[in-house]
C-alpha positions as CSV (number, residue, x, y, z in Angstrom):
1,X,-72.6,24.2,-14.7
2,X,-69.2,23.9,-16.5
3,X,-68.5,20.5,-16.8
4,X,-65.0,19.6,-15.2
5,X,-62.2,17.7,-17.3
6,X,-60.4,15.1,-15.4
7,X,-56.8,15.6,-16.1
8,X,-55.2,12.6,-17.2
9,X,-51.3,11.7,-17.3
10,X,-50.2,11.4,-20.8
11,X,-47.0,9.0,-21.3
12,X,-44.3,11.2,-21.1
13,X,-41.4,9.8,-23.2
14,X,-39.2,13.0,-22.2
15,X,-39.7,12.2,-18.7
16,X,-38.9,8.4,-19.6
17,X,-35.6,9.4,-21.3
18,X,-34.6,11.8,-18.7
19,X,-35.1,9.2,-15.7
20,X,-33.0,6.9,-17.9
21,X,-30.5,8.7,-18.4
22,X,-30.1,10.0,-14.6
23,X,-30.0,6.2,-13.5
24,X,-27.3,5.8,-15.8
25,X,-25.4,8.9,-14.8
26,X,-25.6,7.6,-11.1
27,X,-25.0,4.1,-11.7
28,X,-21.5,5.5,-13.7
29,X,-20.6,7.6,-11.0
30,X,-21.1,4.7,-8.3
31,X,-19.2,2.4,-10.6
32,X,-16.4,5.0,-11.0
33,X,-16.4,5.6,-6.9
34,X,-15.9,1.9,-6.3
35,X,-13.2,1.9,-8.9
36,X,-11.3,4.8,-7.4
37,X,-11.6,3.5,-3.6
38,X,-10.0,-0.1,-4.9
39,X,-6.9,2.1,-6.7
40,X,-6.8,4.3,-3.5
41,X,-6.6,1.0,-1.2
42,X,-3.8,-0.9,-3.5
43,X,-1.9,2.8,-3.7
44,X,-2.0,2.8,0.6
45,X,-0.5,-1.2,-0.2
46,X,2.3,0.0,-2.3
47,X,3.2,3.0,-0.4
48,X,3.3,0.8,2.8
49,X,5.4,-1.6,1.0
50,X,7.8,1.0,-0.5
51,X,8.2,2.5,2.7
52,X,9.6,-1.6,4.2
53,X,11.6,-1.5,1.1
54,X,13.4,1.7,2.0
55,X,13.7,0.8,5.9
56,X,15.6,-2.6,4.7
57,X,17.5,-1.1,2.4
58,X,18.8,2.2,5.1
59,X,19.7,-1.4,7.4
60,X,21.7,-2.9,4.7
61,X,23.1,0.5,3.6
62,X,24.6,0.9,7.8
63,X,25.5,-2.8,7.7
64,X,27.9,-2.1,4.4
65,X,29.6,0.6,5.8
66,X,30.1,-1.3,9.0
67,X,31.6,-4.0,6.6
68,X,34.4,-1.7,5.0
69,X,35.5,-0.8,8.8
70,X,38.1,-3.2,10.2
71,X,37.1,-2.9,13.5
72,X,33.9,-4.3,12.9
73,X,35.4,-6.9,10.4
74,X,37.2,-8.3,13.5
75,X,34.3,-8.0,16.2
76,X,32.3,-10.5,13.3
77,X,35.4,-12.8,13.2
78,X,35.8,-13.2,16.6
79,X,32.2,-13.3,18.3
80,X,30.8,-14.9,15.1
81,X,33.2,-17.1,13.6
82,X,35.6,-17.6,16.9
83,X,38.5,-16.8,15.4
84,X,41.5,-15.6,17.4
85,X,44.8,-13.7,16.5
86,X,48.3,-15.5,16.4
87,X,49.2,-16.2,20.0
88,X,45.7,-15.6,22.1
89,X,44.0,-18.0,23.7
90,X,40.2,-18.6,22.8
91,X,38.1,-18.2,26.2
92,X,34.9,-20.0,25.8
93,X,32.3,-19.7,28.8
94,X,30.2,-23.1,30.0
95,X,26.9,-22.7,29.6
């Protein structure tokens, strides 16, 4: 009878340095992910804030061309300020 080896597992220091560096690779690439998902959520800030910015500014954009119309200029004097023109009597409902 032919006597059977038993086949042991050498140390394999290829298969070491390969499962090293796969751990690293995925433990960059998890790293990176997290990174990107934190610039993608301040990005979605920004852009949400930009968008406030440029609502604001189309209001106060309308609200200076009302101010150059004199028609307007006079509605703010009278219901604002309660001025009245030369010779009109101010009418000023009880509460």
């Amino acid at each position: 009878m032919a006597q059977k080896r038993k086949k042991t597992k050498r140390f394999s220091w290829f298969r070491l340095c390969i499962l090293i560096m796969a751990g690293y690779f995925c433990y960059m690439i998890i790293l990176q992910q997290t990174e990107l998902y934190k610039i993608r959520r301040e990005m979605d800030a920004v852009n949400t804030r930009m968008a406030e910015a440029e609502g604001v500014n189309k209001n106060l954009a309308a609200e200076k061309e009302k101010l150059s119309m004199t028609e307007y200029i006079e509605k703010v004097a009278r219901e604002q300020l309660g001025l009245v023109k030369p010779g009109e009597v101010p009418y000023i409902p009880a509460r």
